[in-house]
N, C-alpha and C positions, 0 to 999 in steps of 0.2 A: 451572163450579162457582160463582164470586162472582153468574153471574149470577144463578141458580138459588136463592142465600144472598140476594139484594137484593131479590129478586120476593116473597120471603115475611120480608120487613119487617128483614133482616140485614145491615147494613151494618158490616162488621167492619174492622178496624186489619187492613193489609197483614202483618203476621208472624201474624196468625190466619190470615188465608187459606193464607199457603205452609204453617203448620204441619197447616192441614187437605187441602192436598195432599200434602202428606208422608205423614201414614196413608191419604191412599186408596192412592198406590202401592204400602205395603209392604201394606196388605190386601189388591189385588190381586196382588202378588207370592208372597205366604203361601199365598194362600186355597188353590189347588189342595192343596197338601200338608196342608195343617192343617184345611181343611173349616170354615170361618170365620164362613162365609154365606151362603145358599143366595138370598141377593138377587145381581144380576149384569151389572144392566143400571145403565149409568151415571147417570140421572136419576133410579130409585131409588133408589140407594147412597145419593145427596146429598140429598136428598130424607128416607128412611125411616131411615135412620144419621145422618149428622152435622148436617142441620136440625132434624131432628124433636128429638134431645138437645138441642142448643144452645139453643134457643128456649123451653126451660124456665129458663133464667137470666137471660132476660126477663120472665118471666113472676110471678115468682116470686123470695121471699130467700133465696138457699139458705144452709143451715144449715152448719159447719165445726168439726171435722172430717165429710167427709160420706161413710158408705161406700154403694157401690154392690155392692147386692146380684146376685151372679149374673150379671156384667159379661158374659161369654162373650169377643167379641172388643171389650173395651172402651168399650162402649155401656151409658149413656147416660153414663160417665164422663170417656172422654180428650176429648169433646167438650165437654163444661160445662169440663172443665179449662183447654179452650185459647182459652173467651171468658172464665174467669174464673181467669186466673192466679194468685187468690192465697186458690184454693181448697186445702182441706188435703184429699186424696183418698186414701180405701182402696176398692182394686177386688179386690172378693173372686169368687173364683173355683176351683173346685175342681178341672177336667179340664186334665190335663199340657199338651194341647198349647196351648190356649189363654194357658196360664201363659206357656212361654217366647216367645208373638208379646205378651203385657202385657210384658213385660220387654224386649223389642226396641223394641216401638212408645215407652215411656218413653225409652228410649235415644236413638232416631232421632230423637223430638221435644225432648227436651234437657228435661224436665217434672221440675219441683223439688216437691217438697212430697207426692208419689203412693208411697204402699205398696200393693205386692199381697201381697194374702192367700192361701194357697194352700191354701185348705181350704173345704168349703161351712160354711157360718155357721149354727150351732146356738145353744142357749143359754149354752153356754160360752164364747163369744166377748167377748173380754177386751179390746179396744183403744178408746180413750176415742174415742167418738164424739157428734155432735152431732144427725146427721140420719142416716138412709137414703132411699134413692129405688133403684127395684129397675122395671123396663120387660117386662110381659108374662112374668114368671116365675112366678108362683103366684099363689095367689087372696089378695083385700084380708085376710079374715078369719085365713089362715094365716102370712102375713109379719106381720103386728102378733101375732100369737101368736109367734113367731119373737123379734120383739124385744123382746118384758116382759121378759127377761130382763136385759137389756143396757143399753137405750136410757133416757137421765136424765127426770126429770119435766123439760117447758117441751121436748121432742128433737122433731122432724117424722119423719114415715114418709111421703113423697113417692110417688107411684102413678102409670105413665104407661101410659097404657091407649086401646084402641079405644072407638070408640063402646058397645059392651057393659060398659063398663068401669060405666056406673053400675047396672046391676044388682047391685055387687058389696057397692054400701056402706051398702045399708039392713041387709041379713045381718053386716054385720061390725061397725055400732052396735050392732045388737042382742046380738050375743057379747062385744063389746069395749069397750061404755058407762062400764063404769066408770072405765076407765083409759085411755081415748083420744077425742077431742070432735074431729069434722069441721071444717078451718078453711078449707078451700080445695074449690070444686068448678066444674071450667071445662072447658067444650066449649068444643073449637078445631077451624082447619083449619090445614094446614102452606101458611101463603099463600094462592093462590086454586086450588088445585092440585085440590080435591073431596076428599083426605085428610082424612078425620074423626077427632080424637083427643079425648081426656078426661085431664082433670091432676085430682088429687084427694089432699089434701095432709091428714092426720091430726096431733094434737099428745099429746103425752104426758102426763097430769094426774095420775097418780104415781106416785112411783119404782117403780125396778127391780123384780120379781118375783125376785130371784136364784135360780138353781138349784143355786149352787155353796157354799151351806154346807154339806150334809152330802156332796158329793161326794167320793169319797175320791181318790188321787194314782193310784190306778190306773185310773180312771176316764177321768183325763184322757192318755191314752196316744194318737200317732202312732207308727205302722208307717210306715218307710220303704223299700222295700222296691227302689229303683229310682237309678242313676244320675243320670236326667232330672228325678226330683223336684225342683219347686223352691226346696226346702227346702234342701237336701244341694245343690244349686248354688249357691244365696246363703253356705252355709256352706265352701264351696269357694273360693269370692270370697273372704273375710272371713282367709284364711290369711295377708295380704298387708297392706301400712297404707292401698291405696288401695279396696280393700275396705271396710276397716272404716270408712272415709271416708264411702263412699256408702250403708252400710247399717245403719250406727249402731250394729254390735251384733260381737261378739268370740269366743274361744273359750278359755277357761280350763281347766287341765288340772291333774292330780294328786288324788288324792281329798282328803288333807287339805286342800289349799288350796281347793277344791268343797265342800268341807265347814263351812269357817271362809267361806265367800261363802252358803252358804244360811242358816248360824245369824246370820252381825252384818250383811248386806246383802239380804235377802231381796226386797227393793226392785229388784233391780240385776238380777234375775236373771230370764231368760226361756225356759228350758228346761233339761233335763238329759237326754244323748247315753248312752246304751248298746247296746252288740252284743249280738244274737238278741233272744231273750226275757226277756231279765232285767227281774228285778221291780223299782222302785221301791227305794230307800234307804226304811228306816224314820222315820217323820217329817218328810217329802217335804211342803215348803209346798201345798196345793192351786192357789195361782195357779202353781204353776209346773209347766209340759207337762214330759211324759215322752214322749222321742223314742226308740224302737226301732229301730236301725238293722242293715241286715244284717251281719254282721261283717266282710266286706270291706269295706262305706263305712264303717265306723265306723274301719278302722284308714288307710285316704285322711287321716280326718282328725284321728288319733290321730300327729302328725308327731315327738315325743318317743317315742311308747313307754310312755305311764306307766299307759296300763289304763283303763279306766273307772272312775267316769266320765266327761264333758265338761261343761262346762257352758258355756252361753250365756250373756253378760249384755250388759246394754245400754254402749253405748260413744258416749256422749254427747261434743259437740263441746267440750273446754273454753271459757269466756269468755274477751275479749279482755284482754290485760292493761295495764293504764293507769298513767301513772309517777305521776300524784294520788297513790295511796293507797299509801304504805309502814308498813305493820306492824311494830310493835317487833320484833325478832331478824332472823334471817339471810332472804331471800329468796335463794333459788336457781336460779341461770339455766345453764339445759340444751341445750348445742348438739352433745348426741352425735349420732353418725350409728348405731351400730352398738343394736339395740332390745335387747340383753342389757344394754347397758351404762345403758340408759335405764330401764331395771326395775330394777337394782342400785341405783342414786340413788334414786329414789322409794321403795324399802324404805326407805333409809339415812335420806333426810329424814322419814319418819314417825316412825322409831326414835326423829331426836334432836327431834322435836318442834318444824318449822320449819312456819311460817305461811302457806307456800305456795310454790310451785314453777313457775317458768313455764319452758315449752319453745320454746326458739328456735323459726326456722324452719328451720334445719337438722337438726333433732331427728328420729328415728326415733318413729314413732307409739306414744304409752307402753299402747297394748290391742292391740298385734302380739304374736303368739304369743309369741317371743322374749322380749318384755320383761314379757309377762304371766308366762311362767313362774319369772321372775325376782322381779317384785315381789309377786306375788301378790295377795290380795284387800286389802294397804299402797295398790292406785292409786285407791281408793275412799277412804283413811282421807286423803290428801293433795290440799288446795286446787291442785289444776292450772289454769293460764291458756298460753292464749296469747301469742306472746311474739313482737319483731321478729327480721329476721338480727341477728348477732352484730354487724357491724358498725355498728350504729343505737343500740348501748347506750352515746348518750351526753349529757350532760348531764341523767342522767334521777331528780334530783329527790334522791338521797338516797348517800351512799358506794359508790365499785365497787371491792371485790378484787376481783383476778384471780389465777389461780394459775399459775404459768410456772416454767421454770428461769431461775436466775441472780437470781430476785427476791429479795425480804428472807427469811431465814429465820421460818419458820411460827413455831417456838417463842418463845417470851416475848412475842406480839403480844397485842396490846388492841383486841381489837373493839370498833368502834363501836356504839352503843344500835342503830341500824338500819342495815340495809346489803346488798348487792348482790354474792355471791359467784357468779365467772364462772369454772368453768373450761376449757381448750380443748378444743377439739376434738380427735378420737383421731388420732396422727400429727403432722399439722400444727402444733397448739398455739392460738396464739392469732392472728389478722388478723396483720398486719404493719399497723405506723400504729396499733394501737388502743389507747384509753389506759384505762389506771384508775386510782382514785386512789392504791392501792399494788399490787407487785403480792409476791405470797408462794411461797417455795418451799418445801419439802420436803427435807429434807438426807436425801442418799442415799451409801450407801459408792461408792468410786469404780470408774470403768467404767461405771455404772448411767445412760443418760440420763435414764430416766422411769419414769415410774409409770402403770399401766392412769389411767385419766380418771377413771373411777367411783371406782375407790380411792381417787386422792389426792383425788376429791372428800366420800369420806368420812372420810379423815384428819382432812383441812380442820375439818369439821363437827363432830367428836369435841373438837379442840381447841376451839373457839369454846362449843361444848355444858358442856363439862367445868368450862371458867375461869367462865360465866354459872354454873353453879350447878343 
């Protein structure tokens, strides 16, 4: 294979190469079941797969976020991916099974920065993109019709085509003149191999054609009607914190709280989940899809009980948090394990109006079911950061309370102007060895050792709230 990569001008960094043996295995391991590729012989494969993609990122700047239209098994995408790691890649794709070998081959190669889309790409396609480049799927003049809708003025529509490819693009100025100007048109061969190909790169002279202002919400509706969907898989994933980790995105539940997330966050929000056929909620943002699921996978992942709908929102990574910048009033640092208890704090600090919230690292994920049903659409209204372990909070710039037993009685205290309220963890309590600068307790009748974590943390808070004013 490297040598095959070097004869037609590729000389690649040692972790390209093993990551492009990597997917040839699992394509060959796949292909029989999943029907992948009807090429078979190994000097094809390398050759008309992963050369023939890869040597367009030679050739050429490519554009990012870049999606790849009609990817099939990953072509001409995981390849540009793996000479240009710090491409932003959507590989769109609509047939099941190629979905779940995208989602394998991502996995196996350990690929950061790649969404697959599991739908074919209409004009309703909503994901900010910068470029497309689509290999032998439809004709020039139907894919730039395809992306008016979507694609920014100054966006590329990339074309990677046989020798016949330049028949394609005197018909597709003549249809598409106004809104698209030829920037790029290049015969090549793949090395000295006699493989004839044509790159042919359009730009976008202006904007969007949108389709979706008078589109109504019923309009924009998926049927899911299947286990294997890869929709309802990734939303299977996301029930967990290392889910929503890797997929960015959550699942929020109860109608009123779906409710109070489509009217003050509309931003936030990327789908809305109901069993059978039910219609749309009246006043249903048009950016936001309506997902129909069968009523068994709807109640998989109805884990509470509370009925339709669901809804989807984005679950963005907090920022890191940095001891420079302390804000007048309380900062609050979160080193719950338990995500019920991590949703009860983050209601509690929006309540009393605290400037931000950072979550240890021992913190349960604040958009895990658990803690989403707790705080509800409050994890949006609250400055979230990331935050170090519990035992790193020191020296860090500005006052620590800690809340313990045995410490100073909470009542009659005088909060400092700014300051760093720590309480422990559930069980355990606080490190052993860890200091703050006071620490405060909670006077309870006796027998009582403690108090839930989230409460006395918003005890805590009420008092400091109450005496500021």
């Amino acid at each position: 294979m490297v040598e095959i990569f070097r004869q037609c001008g590729l000389d690649l960094p040692d972790e390209a190469f093993r990551r492009f043996w990597a997917l040839h295995r699992l394509l060959r391991e796949r292909n029989e079941d999943l029907d992948l590729t009807r090429i078979r012989r190994f000097e094809d494969m390398v050759l008309k797969h992963y050369v023939d993609s890869a040597l367009v990122a030679r050739m050429i700047d490519l554009p990012s976020p870049l999606l790849d239209l009609g990817t099939g098994a990953g072509f001409p995408g995981l390849p540009l991916k793996i000479v240009r790691p710090d491409l932003e890649l959507v590989l769109a794709e609509g047939r099941g099974k190629r979905l779940a070998f995208l989602e394998e081959a991502c996995q196996v190669l350990r690929l950061e920065g790649v969404r697959v889309y599991p739908h074919k790409v209409s004009a309703r396609f909503d994901l900010p993109v910068r470029g497309i480049i689509t290999r032998a799927v439809e004709s020039m003049d139907r894919t730039l019709e395809r992306a008016a809708a979507f694609l920014p003025a100054g966006g590329k529509v990339i074309f990677m085509k046989g020798p016949a490819g330049r028949d394609e693009i005197e018909p597709a100025l003549q249809a598409r003149g106004r809104t698209y100007r030829l920037i790029e048109d290049q015969a090549y061969e793949l090395g000295s191999t006699g493989h004839r190909r044509r790159l042919a790169v359009f730009e976008r002279t202006a904007p969007p054609e949108s389709s979706t202002a008078g589109e109504t919400a019923v309009e924009r509706v998926t049927d899911v009607a299947s286990p294997v969907n890869a929709g309802f898989k990734v939303w299977k994933k996301i029930l967990d914190g290392r889910g929503i980790r890797k997929h960015g995105q959550a699942l929020l539940c109860g109608p009123k709280q779906v409710d109070e997330t489509l009217r003050d966050f509309p931003e936030k929000c990327l789908g809305l989940l109901t069993p059978g056929l039910d219609a749309p909620p009246d006043g249903l943002d048009g950016r936001v899809r309506h997902y129909r699921l069968r009523p068994e996978l709807f109640r998989e992942l109805d884990i509470f009980g509370t009925g339709p709908p669901l809804l989807l929102v984005r679950a963005e990574s907090p920022p890191a948090w940095t001891e420079a910048d302390w804000p007048a009033g309380c900062t609050l640092f979160v080193p719950f394990q338990d995500p019920a208890n991590v949703g009860a704090v983050i209601r509690t600090a929006a309540a009393f109006g605290l400037p931000r919230v950072v979550l240890l690292k021992e913190a349960a994920h604040p958009f895990h079911p658990r803690s989403l049903r707790a705080a509800g659409p409050t994890v949006f209204r609250v400055r979230l950061m990331e935050g170090p372990v519990i035992e790193d909070l020191v020296d860090v710039g500005a006052p620590l309370i800690a809340l313990a037993a045995g410490g100073r009685p909470l009542p009659g205290f005088t909060f400092p102007d700014a300051f760093g309220l720590v309480p422990g963890l559930e069980g355990p309590g606080l490190p052993r060895g860890f200091k703050a600068d006071q620490t405060l307790s909670i006077p309870m009748a006796p027998g009582v050792e403690s108090l839930n974590a989230a409460l006395a943390a918003g005890i805590a808070l009420y008092e400091w709230r109450s005496r500021r004013g």
